[in-house]
Backbone bond lengths (Angstrom), bond angles and torsions (degrees), N, CA, C in turn:
res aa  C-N    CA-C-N  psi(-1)  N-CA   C-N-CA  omega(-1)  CA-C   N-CA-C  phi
1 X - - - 1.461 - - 1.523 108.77 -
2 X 1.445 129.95 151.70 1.173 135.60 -169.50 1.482 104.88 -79.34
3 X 1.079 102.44 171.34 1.672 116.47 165.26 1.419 107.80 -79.67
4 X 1.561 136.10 -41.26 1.080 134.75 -176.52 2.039 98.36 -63.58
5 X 0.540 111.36 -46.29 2.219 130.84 -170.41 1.277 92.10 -61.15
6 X 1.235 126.83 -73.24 1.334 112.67 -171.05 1.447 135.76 -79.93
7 X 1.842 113.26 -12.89 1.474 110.32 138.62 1.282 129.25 -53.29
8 X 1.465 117.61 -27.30 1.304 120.83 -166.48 1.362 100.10 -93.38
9 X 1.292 145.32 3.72 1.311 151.51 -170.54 1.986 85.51 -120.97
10 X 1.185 104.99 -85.21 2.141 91.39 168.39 1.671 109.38 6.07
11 X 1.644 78.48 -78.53 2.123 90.81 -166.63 1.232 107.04 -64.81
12 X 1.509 146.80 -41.16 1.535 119.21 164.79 1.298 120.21 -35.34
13 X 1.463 107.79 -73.29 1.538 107.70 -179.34 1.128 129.77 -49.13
14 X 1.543 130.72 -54.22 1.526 106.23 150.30 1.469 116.61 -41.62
15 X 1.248 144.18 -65.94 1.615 135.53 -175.99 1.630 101.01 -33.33
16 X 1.207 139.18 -15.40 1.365 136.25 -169.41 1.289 128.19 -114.31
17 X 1.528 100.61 -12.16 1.486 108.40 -161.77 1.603 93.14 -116.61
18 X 1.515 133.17 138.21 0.834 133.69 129.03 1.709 142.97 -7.23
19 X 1.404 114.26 -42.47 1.493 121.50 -177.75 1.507 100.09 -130.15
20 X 0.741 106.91 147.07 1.923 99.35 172.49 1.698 91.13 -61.32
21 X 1.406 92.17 156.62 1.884 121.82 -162.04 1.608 95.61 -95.73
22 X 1.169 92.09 126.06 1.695 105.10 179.94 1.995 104.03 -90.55
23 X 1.891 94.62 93.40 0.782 103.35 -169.52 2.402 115.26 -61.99
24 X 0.535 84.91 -8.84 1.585 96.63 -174.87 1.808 101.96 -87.89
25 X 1.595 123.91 -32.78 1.309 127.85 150.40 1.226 144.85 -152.51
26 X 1.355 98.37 103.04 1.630 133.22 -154.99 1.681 90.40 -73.10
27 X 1.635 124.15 149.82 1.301 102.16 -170.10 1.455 114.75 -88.77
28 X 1.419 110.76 -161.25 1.452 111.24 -166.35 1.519 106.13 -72.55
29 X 1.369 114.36 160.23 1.248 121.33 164.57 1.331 137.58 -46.79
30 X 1.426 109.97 -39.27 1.721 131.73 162.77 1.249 98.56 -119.82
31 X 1.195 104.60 -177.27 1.871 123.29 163.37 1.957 87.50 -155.18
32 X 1.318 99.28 157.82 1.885 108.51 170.54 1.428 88.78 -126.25
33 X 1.402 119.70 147.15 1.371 150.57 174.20 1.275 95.52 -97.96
34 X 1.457 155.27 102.84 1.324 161.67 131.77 1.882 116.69 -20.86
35 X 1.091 125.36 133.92 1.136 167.85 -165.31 1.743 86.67 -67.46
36 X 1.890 125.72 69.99 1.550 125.59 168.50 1.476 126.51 -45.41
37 X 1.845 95.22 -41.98 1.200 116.23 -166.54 1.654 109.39 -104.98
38 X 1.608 109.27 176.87 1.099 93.40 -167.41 2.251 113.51 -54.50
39 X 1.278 101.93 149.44 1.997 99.31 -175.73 1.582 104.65 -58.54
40 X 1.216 115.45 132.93 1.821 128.76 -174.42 1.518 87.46 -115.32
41 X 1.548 106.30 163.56 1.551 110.84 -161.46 1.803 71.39 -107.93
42 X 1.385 118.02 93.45 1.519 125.92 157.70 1.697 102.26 -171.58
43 X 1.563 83.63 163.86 1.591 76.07 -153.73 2.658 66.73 -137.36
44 X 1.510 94.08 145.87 1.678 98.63 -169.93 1.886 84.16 -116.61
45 X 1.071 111.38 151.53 1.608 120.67 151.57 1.506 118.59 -154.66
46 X 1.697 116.24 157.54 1.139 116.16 -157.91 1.822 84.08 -156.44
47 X 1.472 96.66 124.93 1.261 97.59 -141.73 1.569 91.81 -130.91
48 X 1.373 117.97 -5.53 1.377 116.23 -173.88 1.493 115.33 -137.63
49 X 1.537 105.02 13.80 1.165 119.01 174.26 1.984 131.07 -88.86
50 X 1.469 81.43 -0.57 1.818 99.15 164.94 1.165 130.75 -45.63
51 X 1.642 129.56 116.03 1.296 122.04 -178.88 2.012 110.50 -108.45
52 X 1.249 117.07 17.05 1.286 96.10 169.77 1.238 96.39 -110.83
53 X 1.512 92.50 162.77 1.575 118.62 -177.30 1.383 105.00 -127.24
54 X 1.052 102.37 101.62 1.775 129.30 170.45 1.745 91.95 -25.76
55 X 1.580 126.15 144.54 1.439 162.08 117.62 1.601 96.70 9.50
56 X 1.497 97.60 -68.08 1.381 109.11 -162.32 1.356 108.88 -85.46
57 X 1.259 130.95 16.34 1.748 118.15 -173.94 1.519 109.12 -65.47
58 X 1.319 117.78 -42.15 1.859 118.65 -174.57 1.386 105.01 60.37
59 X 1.427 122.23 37.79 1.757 93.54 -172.03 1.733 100.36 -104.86
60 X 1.107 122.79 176.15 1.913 122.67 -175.67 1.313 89.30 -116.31
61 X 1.159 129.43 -21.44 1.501 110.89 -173.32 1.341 116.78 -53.31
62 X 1.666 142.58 149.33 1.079 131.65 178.10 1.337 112.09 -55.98
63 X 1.277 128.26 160.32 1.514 136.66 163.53 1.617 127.07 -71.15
64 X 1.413 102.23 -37.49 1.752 97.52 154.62 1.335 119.20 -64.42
65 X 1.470 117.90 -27.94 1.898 98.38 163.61 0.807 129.92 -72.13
66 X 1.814 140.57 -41.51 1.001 127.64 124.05 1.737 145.20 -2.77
67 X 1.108 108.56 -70.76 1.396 88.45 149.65 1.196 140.60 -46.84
68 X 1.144 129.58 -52.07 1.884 149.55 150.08 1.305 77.88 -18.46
69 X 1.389 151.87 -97.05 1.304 167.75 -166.70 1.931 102.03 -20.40
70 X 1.113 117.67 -31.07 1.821 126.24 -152.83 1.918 74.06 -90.52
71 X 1.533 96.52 162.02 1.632 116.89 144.84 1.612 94.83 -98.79
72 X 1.519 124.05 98.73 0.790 120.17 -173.17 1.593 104.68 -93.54
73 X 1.328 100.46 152.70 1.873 123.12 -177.21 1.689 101.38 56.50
74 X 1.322 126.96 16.71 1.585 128.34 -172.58 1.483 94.04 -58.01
75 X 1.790 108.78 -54.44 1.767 108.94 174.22 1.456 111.48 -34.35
76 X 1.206 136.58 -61.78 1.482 148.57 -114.10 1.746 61.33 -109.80
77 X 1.398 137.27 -87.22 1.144 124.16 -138.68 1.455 130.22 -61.67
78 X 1.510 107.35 1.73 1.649 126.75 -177.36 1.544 109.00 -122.61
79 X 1.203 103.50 9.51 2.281 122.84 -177.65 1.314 90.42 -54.06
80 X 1.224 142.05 -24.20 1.841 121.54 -171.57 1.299 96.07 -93.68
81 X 1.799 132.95 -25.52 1.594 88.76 -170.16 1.280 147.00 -71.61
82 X 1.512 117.21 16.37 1.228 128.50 -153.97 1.463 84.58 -109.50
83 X 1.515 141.38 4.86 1.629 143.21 159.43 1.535 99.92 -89.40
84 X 1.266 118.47 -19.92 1.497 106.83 173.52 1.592 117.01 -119.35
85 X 1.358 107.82 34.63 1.346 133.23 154.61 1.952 114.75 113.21
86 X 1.279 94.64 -30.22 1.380 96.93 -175.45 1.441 132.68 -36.78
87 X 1.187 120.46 136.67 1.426 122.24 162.74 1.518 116.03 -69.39
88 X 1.368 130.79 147.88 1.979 108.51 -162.52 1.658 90.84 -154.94
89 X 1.433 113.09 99.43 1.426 122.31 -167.23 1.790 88.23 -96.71
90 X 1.486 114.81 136.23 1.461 104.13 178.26 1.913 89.95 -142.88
91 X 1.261 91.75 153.42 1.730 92.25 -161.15 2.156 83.57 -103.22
92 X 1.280 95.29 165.66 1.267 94.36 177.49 1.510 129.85 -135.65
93 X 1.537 100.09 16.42 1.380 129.79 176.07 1.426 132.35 -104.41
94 X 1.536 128.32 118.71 1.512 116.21 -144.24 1.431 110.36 -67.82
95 X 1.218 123.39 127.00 1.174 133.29 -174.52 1.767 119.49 -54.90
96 X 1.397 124.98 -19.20 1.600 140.36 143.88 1.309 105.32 -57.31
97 X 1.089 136.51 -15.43 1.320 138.13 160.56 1.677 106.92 -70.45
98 X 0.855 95.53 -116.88 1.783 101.00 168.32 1.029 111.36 -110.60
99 X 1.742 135.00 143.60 1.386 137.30 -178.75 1.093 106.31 -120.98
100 X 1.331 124.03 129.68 1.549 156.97 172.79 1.350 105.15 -62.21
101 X 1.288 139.72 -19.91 1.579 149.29 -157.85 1.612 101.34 -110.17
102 X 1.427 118.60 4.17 1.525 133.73 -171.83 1.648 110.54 -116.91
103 X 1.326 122.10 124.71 1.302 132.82 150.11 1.889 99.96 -27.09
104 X 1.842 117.72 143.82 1.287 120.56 165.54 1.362 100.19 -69.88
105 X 1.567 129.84 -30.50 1.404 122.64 -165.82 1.573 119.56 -101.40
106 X 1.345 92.52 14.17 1.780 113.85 163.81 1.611 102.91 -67.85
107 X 0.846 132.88 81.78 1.496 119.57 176.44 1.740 106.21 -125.21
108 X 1.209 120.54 135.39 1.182 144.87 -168.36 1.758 99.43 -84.73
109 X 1.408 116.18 104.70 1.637 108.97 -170.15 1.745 89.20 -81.91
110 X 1.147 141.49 -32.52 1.425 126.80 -139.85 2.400 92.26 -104.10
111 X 2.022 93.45 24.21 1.326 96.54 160.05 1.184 120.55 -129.81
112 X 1.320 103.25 -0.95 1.589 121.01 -168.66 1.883 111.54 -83.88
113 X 0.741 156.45 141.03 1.286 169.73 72.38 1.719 130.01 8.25
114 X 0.623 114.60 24.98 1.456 142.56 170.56 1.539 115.25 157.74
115 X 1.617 102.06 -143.96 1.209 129.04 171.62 1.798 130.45 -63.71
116 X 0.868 151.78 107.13 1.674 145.56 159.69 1.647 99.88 -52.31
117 X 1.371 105.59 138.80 1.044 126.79 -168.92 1.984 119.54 -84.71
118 X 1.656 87.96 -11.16 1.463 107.79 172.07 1.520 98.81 -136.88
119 X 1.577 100.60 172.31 1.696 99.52 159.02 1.376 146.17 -65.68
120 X 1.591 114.84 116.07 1.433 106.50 -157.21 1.544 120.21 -71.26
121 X 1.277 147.97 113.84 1.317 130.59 170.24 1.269 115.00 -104.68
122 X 1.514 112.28 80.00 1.425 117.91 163.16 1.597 127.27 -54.18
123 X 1.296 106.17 127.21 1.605 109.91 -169.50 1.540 103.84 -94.73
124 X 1.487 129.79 -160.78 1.487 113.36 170.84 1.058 122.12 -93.23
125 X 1.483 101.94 2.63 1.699 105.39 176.87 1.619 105.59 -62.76
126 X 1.394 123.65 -39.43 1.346 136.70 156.59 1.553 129.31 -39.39
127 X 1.334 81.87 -41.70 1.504 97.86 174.33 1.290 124.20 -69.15
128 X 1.631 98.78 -31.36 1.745 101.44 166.85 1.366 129.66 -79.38
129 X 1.461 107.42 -2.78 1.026 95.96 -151.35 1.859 131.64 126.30
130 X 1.584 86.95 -27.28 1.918 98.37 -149.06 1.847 94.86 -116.39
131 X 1.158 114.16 10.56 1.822 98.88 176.44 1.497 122.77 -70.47
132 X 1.328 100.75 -167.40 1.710 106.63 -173.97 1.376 102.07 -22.98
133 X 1.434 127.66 -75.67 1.265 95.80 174.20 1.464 110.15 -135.14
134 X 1.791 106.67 157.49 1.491 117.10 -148.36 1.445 101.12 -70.89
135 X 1.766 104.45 150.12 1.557 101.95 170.48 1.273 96.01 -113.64
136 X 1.302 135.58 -20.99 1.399 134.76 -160.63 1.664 104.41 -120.04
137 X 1.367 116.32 -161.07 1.510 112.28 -158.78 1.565 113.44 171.93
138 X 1.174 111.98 125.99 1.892 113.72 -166.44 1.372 109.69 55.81
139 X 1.494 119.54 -103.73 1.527 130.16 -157.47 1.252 90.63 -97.40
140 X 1.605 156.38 -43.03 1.409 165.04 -173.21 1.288 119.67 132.69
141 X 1.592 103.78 53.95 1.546 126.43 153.86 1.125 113.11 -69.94
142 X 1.766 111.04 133.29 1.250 124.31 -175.60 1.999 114.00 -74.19
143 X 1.304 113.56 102.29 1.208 119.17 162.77 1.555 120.06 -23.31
144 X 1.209 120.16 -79.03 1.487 146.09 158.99 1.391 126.06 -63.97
145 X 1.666 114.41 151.27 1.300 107.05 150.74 1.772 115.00 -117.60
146 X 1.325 100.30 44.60 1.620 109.91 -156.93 1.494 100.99 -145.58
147 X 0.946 120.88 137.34 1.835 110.88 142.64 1.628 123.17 -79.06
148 X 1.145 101.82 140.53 1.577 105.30 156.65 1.445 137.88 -76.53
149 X 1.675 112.71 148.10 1.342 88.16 -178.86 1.192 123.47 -105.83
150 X 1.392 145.32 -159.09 1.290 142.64 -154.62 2.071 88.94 -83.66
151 X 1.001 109.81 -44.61 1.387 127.54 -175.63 1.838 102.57 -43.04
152 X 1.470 108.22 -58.38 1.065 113.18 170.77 1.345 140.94 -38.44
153 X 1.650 98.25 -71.05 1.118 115.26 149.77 1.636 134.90 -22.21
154 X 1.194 112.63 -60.66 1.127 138.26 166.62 1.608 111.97 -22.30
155 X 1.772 105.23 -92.89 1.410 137.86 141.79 1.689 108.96 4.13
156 X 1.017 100.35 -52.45 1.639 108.84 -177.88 1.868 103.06 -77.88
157 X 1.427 101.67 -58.65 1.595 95.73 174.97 1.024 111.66 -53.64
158 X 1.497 155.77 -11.85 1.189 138.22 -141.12 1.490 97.91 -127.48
159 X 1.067 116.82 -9.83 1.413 117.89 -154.85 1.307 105.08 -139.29
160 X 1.499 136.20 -21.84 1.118 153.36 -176.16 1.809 116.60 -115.01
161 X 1.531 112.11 -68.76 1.215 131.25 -177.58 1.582 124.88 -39.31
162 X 1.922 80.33 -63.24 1.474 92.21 177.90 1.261 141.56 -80.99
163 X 1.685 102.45 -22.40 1.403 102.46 175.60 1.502 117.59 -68.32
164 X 1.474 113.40 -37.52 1.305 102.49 172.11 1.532 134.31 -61.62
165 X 1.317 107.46 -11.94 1.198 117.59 -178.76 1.676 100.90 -88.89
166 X 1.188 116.57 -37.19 1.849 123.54 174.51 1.127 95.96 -29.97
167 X 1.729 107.65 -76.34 1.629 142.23 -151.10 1.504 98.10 -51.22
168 X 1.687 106.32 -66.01 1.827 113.27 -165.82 1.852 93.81 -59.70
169 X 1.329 122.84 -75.72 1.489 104.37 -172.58 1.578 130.32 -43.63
170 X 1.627 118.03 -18.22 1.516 136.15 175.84 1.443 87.30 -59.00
171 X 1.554 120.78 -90.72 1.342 134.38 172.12 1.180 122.39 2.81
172 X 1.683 111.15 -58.86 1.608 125.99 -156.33 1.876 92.00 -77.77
173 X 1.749 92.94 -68.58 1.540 90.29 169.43 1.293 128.43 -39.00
174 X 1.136 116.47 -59.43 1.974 97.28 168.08 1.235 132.26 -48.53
175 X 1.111 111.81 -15.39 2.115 123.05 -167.37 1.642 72.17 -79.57
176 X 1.519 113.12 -94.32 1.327 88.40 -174.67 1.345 173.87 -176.71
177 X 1.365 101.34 118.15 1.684 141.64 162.70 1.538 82.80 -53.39
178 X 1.793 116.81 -75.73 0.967 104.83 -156.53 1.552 122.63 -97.18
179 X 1.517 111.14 -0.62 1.587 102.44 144.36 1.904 142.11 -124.47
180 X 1.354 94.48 5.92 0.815 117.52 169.24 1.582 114.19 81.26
181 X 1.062 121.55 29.58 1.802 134.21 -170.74 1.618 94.81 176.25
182 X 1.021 119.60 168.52 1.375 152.36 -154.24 1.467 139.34 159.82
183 X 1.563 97.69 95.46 1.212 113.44 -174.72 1.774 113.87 -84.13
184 X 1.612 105.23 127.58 1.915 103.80 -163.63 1.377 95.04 -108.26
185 X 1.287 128.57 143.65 0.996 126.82 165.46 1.666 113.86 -126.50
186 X 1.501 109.75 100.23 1.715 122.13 -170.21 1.647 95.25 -71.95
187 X 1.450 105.72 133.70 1.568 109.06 165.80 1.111 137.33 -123.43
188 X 1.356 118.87 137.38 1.781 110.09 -166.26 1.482 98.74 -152.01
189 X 1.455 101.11 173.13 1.738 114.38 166.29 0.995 121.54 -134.43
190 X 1.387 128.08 164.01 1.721 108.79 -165.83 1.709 87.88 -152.32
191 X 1.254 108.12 164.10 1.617 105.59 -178.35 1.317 117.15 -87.42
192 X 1.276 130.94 159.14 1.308 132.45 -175.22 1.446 111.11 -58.64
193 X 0.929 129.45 -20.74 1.738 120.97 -173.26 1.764 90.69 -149.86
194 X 1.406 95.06 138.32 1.540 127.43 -164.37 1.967 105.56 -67.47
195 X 1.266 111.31 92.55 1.720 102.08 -168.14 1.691 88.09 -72.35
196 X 1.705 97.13 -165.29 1.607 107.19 -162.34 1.389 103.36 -88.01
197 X 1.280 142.39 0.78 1.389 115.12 147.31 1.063 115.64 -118.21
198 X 1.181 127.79 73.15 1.735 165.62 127.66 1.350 129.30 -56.85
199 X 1.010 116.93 151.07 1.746 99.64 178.33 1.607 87.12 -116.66
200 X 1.303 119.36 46.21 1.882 118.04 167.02 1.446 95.30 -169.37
201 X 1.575 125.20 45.42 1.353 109.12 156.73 1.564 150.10 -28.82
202 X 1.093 122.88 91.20 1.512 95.57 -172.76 1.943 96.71 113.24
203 X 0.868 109.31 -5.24 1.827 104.42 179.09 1.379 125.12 -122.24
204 X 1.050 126.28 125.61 1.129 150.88 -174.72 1.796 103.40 -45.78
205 X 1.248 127.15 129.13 1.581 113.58 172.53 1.452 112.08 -133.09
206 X 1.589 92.79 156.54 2.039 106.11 178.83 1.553 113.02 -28.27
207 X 1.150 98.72 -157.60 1.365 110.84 168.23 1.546 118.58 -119.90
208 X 0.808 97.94 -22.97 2.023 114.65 160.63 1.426 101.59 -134.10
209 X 1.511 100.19 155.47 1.782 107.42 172.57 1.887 87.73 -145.89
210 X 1.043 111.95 145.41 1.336 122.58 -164.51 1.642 106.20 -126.35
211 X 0.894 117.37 86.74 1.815 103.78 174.46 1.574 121.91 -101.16
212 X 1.123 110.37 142.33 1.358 119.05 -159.22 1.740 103.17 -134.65
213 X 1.508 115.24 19.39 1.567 118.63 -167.29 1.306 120.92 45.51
214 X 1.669 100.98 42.54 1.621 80.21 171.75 1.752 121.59 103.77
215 X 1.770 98.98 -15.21 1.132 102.96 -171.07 1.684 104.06 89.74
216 X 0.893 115.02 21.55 1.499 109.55 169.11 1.535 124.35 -117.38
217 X 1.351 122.33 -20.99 1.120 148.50 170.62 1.833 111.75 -55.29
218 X 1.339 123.15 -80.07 1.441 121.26 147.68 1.408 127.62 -137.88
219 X 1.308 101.83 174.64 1.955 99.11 -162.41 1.375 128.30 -34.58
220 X 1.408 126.52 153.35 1.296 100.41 170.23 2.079 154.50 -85.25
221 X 2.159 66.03 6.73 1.683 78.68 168.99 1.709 107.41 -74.51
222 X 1.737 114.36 -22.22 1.556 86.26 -167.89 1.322 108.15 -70.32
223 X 1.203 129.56 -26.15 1.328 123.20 -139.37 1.779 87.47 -94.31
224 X 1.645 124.70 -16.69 1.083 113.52 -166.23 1.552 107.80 -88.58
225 X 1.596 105.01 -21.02 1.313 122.96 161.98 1.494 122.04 -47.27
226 X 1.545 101.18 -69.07 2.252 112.14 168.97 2.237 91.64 -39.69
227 X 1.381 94.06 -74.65 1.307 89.47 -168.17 1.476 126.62 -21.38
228 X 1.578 102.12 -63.07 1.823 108.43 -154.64 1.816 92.46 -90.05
229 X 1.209 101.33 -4.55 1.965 95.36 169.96 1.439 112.02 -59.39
230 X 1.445 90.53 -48.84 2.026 116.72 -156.12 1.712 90.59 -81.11
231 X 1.086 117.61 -21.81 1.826 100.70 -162.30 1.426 100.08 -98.86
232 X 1.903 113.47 -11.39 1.305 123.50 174.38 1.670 109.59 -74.24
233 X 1.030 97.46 -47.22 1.687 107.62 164.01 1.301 125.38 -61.69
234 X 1.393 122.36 14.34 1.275 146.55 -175.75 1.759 130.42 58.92
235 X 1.035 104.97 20.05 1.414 135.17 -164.04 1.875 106.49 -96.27
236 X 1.390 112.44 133.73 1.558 127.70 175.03 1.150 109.04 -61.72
237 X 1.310 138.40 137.19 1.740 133.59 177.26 1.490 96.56 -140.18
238 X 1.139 121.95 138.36 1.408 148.04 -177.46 1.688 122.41 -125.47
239 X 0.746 127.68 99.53 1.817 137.87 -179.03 1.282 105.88 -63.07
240 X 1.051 141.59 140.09 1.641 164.18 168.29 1.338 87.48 6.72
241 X 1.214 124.03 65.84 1.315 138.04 150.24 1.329 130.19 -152.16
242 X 1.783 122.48 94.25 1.294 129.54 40.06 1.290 119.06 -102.84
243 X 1.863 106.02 5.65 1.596 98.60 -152.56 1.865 69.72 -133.23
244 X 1.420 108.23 141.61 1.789 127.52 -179.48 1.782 98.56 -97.23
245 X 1.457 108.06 -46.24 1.255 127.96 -178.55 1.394 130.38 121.35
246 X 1.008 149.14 139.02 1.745 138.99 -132.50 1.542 125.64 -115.41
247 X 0.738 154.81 -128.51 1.221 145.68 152.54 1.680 136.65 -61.72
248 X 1.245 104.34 -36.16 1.430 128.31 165.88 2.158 107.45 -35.77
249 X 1.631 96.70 -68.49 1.245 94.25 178.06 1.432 118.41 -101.89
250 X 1.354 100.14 22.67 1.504 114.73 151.59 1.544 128.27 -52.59
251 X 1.574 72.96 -57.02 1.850 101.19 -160.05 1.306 97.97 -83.93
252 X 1.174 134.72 -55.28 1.800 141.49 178.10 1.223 105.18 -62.10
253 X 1.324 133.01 -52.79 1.327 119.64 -177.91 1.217 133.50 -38.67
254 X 1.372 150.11 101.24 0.942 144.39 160.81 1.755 123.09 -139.11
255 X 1.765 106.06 105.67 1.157 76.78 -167.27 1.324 132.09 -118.46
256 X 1.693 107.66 21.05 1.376 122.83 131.49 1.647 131.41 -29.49
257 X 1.575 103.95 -20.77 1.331 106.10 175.63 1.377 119.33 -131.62
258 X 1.044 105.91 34.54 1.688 134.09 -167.85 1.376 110.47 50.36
259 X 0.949 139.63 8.46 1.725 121.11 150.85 1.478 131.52 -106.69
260 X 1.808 82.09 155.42 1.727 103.97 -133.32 1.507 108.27 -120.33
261 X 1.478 115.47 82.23 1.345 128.26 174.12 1.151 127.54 -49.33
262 X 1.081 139.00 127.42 1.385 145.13 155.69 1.576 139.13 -151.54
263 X 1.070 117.70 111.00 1.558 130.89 -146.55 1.990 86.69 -98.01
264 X 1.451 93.58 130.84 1.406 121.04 166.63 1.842 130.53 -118.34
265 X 1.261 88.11 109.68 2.062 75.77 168.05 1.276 110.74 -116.86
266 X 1.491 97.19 147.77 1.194 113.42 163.19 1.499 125.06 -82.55
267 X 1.500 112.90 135.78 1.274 111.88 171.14 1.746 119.06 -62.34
268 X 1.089 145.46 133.97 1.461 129.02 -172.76 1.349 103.22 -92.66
269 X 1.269 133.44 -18.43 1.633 107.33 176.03 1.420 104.40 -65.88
270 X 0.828 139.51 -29.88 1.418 118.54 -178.50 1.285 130.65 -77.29
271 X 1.280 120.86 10.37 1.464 133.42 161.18 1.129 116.91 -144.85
272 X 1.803 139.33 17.87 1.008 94.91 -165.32 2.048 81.97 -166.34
273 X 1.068 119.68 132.06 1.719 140.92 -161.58 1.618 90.74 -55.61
274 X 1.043 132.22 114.24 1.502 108.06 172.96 1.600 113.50 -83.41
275 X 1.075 117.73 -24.97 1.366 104.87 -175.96 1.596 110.31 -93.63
276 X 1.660 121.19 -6.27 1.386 106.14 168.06 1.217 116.62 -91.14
277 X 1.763 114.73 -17.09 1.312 121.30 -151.11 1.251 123.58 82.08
278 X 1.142 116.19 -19.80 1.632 131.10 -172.57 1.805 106.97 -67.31
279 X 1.842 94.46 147.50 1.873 87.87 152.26 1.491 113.66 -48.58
280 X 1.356 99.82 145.60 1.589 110.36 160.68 1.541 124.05 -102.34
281 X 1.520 126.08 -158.69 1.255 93.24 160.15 1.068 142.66 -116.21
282 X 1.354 126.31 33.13 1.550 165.76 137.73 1.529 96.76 -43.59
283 X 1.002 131.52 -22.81 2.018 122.21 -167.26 1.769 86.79 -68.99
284 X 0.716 101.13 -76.69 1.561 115.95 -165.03 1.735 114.70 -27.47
285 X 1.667 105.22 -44.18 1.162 97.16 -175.17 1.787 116.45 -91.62
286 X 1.658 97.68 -20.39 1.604 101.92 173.53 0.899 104.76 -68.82
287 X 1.302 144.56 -55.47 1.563 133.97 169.48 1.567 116.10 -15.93
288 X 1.296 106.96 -64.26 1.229 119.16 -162.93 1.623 109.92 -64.15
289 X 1.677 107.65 -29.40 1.329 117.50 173.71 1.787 106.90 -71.63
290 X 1.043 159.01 -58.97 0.991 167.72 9.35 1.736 95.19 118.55
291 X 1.524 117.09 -26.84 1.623 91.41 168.32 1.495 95.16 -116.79
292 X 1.296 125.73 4.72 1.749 122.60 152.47 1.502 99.42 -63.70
293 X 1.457 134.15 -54.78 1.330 122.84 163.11 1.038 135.72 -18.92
294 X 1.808 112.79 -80.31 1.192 119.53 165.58 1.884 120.91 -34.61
295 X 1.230 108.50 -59.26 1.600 120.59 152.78 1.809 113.20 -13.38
296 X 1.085 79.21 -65.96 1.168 67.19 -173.35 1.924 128.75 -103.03
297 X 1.578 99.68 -4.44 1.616 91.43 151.75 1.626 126.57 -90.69
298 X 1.312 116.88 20.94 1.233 138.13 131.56 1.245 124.94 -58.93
299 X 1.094 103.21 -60.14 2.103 93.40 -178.13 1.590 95.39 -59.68
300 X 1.563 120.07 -60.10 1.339 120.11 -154.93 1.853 96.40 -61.06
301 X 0.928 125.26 -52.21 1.380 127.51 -175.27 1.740 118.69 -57.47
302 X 1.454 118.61 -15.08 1.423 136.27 -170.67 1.686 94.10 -99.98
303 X 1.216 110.93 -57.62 1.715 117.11 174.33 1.683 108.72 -39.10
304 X 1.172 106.71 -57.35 1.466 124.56 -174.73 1.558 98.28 -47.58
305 X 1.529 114.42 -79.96 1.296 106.27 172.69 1.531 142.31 -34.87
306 X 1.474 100.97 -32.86 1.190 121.02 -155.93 2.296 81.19 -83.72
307 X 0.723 125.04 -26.62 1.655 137.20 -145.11 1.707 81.19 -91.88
308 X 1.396 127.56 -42.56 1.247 133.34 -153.43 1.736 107.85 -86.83
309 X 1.253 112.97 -27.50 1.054 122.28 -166.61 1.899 112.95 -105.17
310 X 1.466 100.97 -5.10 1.372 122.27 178.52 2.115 106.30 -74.56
């Protein structure tokens, strides 16, 4: 990476951070939020809500697109469920960096710089633009003026990729060992209207969209549960439409073995300034909606247990 790239990656992160960034220790890859309240057999993650930007990013794209890029404040907007028992794994690395919500063998060849060291199976998330890690950005602004190399790449999995994936499966596995079911709740936000590397360009969306693959991910009481909570709270809910849900409750899902995936986005006009990036003033009260949620995939998630052990 140049000398010009990685000053210019420096000055974002200070532009982002509160204190100047203690370049010698950048924070951890995840952090887990511990279980305040009594422990609920659910385990929350927020996986794209990372605001540092690694030393090494080199990218030219502006830094407000990038952000545009974050589920930004998704952490901050789900901070109570760990009073209504939840476990709350939140990654802390910008997801335009490398994304955790991506197959390792998602790899984007037309960013790569040589060879992949295994076989690549780029999906279309790649195709847009949006795989393991992003080349493009908003409408299909070029991230880079470089390719990366396999080396790079790498570096990022190793240090970024995997730990979060350690941490979230550690998590899941403990829910349960010790309750024997585990309800996940993946979190994200997505913008009100579908930009061009979207799979709903051009369309207007709910206010939640819930994907569960189809119904394969977990049962269909949970997801009917998230649903008729959020629409009780007066809120639009949409089923695997535009988003089914990605690898995250791919990989966790299983519910042959009692855990119970289900990927949520948030719509961002309703909390959040679009053109400053800033909270709006919708944060305050979705929050508040959102730990009636949690609330209540606690009871449903405690019942469950409670059903298993009967």
């Amino acid at each position: 990476m140049s000398e010009d790239h990685k000053a210019q990656s420096i000055k974002d992160h200070e532009k982002l951070s509160t204190e100047p960034m203690e370049r010698s220790a950048p924070p951890k890859p995840v952090s887990v939020v511990e279980p305040s309240g009594a422990p609920a057999p659910m385990v929350f993650d927020a996986p794209h809500s990372g605001r540092h930007y690694p030393e090494d990013f080199g990218h030219v794209a502006g830094i407000e697109l990038l952000m545009g890029g974050e589920d930004r404040f998704v952490d901050e907007l789900f901070a109570d469920a760990p009073e209504h028992g939840a476990t709350y794994v939140i990654a802390n690395f910008a997801r335009t960096y490398i994304d955790p919500n991506r197959r390792l063998s998602d790899i984007d060849m037309a960013l790569l710089d040589g060879d992949w060291h295994e076989t690549p199976e780029p999906t279309i998330m790649s195709e847009r633009g949006v795989g393991l890690v992003f080349r493009l950005i908003g409408d299909g602004t070029a991230i880079y003026d470089r390719r990366l190399s396999a080396a790079d790449i790498t570096n990022r999995i190793e240090r970024y990729w995997r730990p979060y994936h350690e941490c979230l499966g550690a998590m899941i596995d403990r829910t349960i060992e010790r309750f024997g079911v585990c309800y996940h709740l993946d979190c994200h936000s997505m913008m009100p209207v579908g930009n061009e590397l979207a799979p709903d360009p051009g369309r207007d969306r709910a206010d939640f969209v819930l994907g569960d693959l189809d119904g394969t991910s977990c049962e269909p009481g949970f997801t009917r549960l998230v649903a008729a909570t959020l629409e009780g709270l007066g809120y639009s809910v949409a089923i695997n439409d535009p988003y089914k849900g990605a690898l995250i409750v791919e990989r966790y899902g299983a519910r042959d073995k009692g855990v119970h995936s289900l990927q949520i986005e948030i719509n961002r006009k309703l909390y959040m300034d679009l053109e400053t990036l800033e909270r709006g003033a919708g944060f305050a009260p979705l929050r508040a909606a959102l730990a009636r949620l949690a609330a209540a995939v606690a009871d449903y998630s405690a019942a469950s247990a409670s059903s298993i052990g009967t």
